[in-house]
N, C-alpha and C positions, 0 to 999 in steps of 0.2 A: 362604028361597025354594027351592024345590025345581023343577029346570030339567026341564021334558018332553019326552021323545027323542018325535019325529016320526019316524016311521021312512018311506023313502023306498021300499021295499022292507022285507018282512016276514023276520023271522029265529028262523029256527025253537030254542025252546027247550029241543025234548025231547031227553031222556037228558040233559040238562044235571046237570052234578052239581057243588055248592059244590067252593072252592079249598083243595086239603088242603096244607097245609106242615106235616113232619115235625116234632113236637114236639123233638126231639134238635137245636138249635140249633147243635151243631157243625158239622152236614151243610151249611155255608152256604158261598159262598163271596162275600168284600165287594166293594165297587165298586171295582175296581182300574184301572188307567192305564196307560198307554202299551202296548209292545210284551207288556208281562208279560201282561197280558189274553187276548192272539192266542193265545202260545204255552202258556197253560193251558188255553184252550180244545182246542187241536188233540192235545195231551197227554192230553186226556180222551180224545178220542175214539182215540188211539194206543194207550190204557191204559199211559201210561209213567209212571213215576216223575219227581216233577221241583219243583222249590223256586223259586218267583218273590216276588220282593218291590218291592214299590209301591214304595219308597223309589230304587228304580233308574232310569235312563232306559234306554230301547233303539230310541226315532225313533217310538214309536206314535202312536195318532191321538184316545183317547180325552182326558178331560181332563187339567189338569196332575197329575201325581204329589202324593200327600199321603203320611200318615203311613201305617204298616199293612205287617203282612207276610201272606201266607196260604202254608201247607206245604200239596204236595197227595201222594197216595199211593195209586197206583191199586190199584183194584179187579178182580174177576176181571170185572166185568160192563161193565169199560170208564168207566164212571162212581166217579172216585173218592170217598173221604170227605176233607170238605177240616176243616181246625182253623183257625178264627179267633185268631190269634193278637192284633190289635186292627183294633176298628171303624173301620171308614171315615165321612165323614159321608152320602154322595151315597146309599148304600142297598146292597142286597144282591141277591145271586142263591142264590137256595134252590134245593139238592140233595136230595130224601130219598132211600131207599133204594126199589128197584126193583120195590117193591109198588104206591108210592105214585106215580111217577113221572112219570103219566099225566096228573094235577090239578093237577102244580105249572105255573103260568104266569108268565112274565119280561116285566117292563113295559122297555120302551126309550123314554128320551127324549132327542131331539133338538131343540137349540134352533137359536136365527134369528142376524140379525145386528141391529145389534152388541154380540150378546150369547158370554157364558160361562153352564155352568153352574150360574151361581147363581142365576139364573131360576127356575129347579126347586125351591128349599131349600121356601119355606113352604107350599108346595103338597105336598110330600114330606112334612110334618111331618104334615099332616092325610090323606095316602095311606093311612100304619098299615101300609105293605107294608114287607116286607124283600128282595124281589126286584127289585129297580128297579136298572136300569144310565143315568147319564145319559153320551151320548155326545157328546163334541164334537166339531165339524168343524173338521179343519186347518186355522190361523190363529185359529179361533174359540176361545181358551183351551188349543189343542194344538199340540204343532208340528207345521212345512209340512214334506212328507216332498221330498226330492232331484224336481228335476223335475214337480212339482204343480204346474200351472197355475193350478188355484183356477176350473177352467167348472161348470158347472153339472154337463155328467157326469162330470167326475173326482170332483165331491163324490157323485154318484148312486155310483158304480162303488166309491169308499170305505166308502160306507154298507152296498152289499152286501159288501164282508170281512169287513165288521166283522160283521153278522148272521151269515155263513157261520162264522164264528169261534165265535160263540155255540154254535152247533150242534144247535140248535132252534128250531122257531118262538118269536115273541116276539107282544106287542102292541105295537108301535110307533105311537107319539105323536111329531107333529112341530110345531111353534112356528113362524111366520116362515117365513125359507129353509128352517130346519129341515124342514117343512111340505111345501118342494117337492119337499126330496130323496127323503121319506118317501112322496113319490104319485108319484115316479120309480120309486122302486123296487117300491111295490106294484103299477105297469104292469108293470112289468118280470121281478122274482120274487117272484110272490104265496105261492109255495112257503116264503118264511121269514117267513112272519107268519101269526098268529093274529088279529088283527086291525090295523087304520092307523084311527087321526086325524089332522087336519090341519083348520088353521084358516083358510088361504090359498085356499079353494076360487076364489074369483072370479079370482085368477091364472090359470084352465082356460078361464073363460069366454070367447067369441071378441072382446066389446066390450072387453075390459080392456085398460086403457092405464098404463103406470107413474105410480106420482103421482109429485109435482113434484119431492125431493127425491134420487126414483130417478131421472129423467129427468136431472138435476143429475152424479150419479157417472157415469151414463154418458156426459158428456160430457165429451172430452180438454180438457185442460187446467182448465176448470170443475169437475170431479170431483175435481180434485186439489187443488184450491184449497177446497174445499166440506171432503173430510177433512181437510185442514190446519187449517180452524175447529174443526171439529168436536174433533179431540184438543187442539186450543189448548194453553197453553204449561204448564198445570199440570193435576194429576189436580184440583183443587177445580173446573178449569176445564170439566174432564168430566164431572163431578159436577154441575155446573150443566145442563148439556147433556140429561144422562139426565132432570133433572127437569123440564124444559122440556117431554121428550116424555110425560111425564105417569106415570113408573117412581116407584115410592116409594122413601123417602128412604135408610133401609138396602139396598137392593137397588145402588141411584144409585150408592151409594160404590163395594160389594164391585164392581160393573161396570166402573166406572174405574180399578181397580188391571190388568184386563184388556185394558181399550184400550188398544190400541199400533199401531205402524205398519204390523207385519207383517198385523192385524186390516183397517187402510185398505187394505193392498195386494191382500189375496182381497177385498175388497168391493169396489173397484173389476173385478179382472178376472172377479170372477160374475156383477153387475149386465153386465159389458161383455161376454159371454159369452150372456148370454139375453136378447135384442129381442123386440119382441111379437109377429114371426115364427115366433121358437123357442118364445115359449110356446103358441103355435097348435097347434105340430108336435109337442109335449109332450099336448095336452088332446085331442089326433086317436087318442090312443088309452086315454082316458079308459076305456072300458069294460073294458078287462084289470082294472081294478082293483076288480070286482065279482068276481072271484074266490075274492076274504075279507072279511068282514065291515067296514064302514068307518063311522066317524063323522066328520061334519062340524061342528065347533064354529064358529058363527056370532057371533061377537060385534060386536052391531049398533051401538058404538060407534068403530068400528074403523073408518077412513077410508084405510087404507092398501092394502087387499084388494078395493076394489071394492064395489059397493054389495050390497043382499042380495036382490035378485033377481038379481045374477049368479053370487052363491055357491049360492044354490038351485037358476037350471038345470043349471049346473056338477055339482052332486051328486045329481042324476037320474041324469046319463048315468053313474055311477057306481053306482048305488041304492045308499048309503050311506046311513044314518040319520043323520038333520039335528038341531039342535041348538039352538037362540037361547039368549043368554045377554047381559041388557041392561047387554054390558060394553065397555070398550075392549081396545086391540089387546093390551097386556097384562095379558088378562083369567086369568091364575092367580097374577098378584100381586093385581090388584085385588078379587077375592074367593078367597083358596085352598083354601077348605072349599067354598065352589059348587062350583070346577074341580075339584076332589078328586071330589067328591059324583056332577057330572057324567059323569067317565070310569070311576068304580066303576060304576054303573046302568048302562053301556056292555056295560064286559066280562062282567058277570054275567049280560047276555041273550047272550052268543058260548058257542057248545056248544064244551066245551076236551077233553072226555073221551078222545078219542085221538090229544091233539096231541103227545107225547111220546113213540108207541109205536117 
């Protein structure tokens, strides 16, 4: 099945031009972690010289560190050529040289709670991109940095570093909370995106109420007792839990090895951080984020975001191009060649031709 963008607003395709990535596959740089990420980023743009390897910690935000080193060596043009010394699995960020510069685009994703990025794997597998950064949110699979609260804008305010790090627009995709932080910050700086998805639209809407088991965390002492079920006394016990909410069974596991307490502690004080007042005062300025192109993925089995006329008027006031997808709330596990399918036909209607000048 092939999913029909409704577009909410019309999006102009001319001087669009297909996505070139530099044959020379060295020019890449892989999905890297923690602080090493930030400080190659800003490295690029200092033109300095400078050796980061994944295998280090240094308090970042993205996910946890894996295997991989990358050597960088700048350039006169400020952008250096990086050497893959070994692949990551999460995906890559393509560099080519400064002819091509212009057509290369970086997908970002963020995911929800209470997830890690392994949500992203089989849907990555049918992307076929090598530019793909998945970011995690402190506590979510990364560590909590000294003093992180874990509200809603300390995650909004972390997302834009981390963008600003990149040091280019991106297309960002949000999942979940991931979702919210991604229409936080396309309010906020539409200037680092090339485009936003988000699948949470009905959270914007003015009727929307927390369903019941949000309404639960945010209650003291109930909330606390609610995550103590939830992580129960064993990872099989979390494994059960994930499958309950309808996560397939490979995914179920690698999730459980991630859940932990410091995971309950940011889900409690985010859920207890945004009441349905704050997400009023979040959706009051819903129209900044017609700025850049947006898609709204509707997945109309999804009971967690509101019904689907709240997500539809919700993504008017943003003329974002809408979406339906007869899936549930983890609808890029549950079809990942649909949700692949669907945010490709996205980005290739967004004109990118001088996102990189």
């Amino acid at each position: 099945m092939s999913p029909q963008l409704q577009p909410a607003r019309s999006i102009a395709a001319a001087g669009h031009r297909p996505i070139v990535r530099g044959p020379d596959h060295s020019h890449a740089v892989t999905h890297v972690t923690g602080r090493n990420n930030v400080d190659a980023a800003r490295g690029r743009r200092l033109g300095l010289q400078a050796t980061a390897s994944a295998d280090e910690t240094g308090g970042g935000y993205l996910a946890r560190p894996r295997m991989g080193r990358i050597r960088l060596q700048a350039s006169s043009a400020g952008y250096p050529p990086v050497v893959i010394e070994q692949a990551l699995p999460c995906g890559a960020i393509t560099h080519t040289p400064d002819s091509k510069r212009r057509s290369v685009m970086t997908i970002v994703l963020v995911h929800g709670n209470p997830e890690t990025d392994v949500i992203w794997r089989p849907m990555l597998r049918e992307l076929g991109h090598d530019d793909v950064i998945c970011l995690s949110p402190p506590g979510y699979g990364a560590p909590v940095p000294d003093r992180f609260g874990a509200s809603w804008i300390e995650y909004r305010d972390w997302l834009i570093s981390e963008l600003e790090a990149i040091g280019h627009p991106v297309h960002l995709v949000g999942h979940d909370w991931g979702g919210v932080h991604v229409m936080n910050t396309a309010m906020s700086r539409p200037d680092l995106l090339l485009s936003w998805t988000i699948d949470v639209m009905g959270g914007f809407d003015p009727e929307y109420v927390w369903h019941d088991l949000a309404q639960e965390w945010r209650t003291i002492d109930s909330g606390e007792a609610a995550t103590k079920a939830f992580l129960g006394e064993t990872v099989e016990d979390r494994i059960q839990t994930n499958l309950s909410l309808g996560i397939p069974e490979q995914t179920a596991k690698e999730l459980a090895v991630g859940q932990d307490q410091t995971m309950m502690r940011c889900l409690l004080a985010l859920y207890r951080s945004a009441p349905e007042p704050i997400l009023k005062h979040m959706a009051a300025h819903l129209a900044d984020a017609s700025a850049v192109p947006g898609l709204v993925v509707i997945a109309t089995e999804d009971n967690f975001v509101g019904n689907v006329e709240m997500r539809r008027r919700a993504a008017v006031r943003t003329g974002a191009t809408v979406v339906e997808l007869p899936l549930q709330h983890w609808w890029m596990l549950q079809d990942p060649k649909l949700a692949a399918k669907t945010l490709t036909n996205f980005w290739s209607s967004v004109p990118v031709a001088d996102a990189h000048v």
